[in-house]
N, C-alpha and C positions, 0 to 999 in steps of 0.2 A: 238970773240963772248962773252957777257955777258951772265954770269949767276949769276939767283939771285935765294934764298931758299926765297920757300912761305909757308905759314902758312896752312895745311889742310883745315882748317877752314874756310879761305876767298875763297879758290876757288870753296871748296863745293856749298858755297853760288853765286859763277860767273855759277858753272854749274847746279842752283838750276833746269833750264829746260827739263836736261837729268833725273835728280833722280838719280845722279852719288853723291855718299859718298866715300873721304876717310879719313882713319884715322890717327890719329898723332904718326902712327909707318912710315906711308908712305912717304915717299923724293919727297917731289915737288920744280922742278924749271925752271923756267919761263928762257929760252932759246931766248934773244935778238938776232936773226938773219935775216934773211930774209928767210923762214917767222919764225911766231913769234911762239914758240912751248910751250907748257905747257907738263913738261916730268915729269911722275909719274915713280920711283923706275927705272930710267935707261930708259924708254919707253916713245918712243914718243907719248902722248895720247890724245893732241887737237891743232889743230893749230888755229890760228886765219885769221880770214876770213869776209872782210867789215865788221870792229867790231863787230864783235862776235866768240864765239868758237864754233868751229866744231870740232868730233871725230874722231881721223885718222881712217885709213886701222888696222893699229895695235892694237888698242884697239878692233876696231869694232870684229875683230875676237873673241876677249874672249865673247865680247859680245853685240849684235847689241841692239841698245838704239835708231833708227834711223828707220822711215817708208820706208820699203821695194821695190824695183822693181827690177822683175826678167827679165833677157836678153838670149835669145839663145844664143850656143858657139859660133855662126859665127860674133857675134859683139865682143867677146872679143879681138879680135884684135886690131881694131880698138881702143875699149876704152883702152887699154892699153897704146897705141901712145897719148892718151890725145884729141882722138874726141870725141862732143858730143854724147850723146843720142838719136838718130833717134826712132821714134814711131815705125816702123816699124821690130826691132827689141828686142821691147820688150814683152816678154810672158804673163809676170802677172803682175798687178800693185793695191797697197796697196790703196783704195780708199779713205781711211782720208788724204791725203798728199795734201797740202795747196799750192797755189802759194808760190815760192820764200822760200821755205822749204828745209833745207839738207835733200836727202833720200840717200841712201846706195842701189847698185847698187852691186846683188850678180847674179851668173850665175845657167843657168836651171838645173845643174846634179850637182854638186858638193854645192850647196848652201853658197857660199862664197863669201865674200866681195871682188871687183873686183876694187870698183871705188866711189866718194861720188862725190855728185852733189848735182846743186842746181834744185829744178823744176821750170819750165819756165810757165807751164800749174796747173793746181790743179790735183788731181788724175782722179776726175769724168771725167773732162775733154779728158785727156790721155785715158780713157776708150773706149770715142766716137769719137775721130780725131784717121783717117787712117796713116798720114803721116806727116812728118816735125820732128824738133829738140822738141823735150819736156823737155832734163835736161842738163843743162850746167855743163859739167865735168869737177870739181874743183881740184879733187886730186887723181891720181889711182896707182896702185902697179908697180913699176919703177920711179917715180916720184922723186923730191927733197925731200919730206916731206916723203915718203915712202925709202930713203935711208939715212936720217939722224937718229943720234943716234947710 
């Protein structure tokens, strides 16, 4: 596997859409593997996903930067195995979330990051259809990107 040290600076500016800063005490490096990992201080903190960066599991926890959808416990199964998002169990959904948007996928009691997807629908959408897939699940806790590092 490649690794390369990157400059705070330049990725600041890759992830100007989160309003993620760090600074030049912090260790970034860009993790050439499959997939492609941007790892802050030891932590795996964005991967790359159809050219772009998304925020893992692990970052998400210190701090969710990602529009929200909450899921009953009875789907965390499932999303743990790496299926999508059915409508039908989801509780609450953040209504500014845009088609083809990463959202962060936390569960009803515990409010934790479970799973990141992409949305399939907008959120208003998700609001008024009963049923079908609405988020395609990109990366959840068990995963390759959730166990590397």
């Amino acid at each position: 596997m490649k690794r390369t040290q990157l400059r705070s600076k330049e990725i600041s500016k890759e992830l100007a859409q989160y309003a993620v800063e760090f600074s030049k005490k912090d260790k970034v490096e860009l993790w050439e593997d499959e997939p492609f990992l941007l790892v802050v201080n030891g932590r795996p903190s964005f991967f790359r996903y159809e050219e772009r960066w998304i925020p893992t599991l692990k970052f998400l926890q210190q701090k969710i930067i990602l529009p929200k959808i909450v899921v009953d416990m009875g789907a965390i199964k499932f999303l743990i195995g790496g299926a999508d998002v059915m409508r039908p169990g989801i509780v609450e959904v953040d209504s500014g979330i845009a088609k083809d948007e990463p959202v962060v996928i936390v569960d009803t009691n515990n409010q934790k990051p479970i799973a990141v997807g992409i949305a399939l629908i907008s959120g208003a959408e998700m609001k008024e259809t009963k049923s079908g897939k609405v988020i395609k699940n990109i990366h959840y806790v068990g995963d390759k990107i959730w166990n590397s590092g």
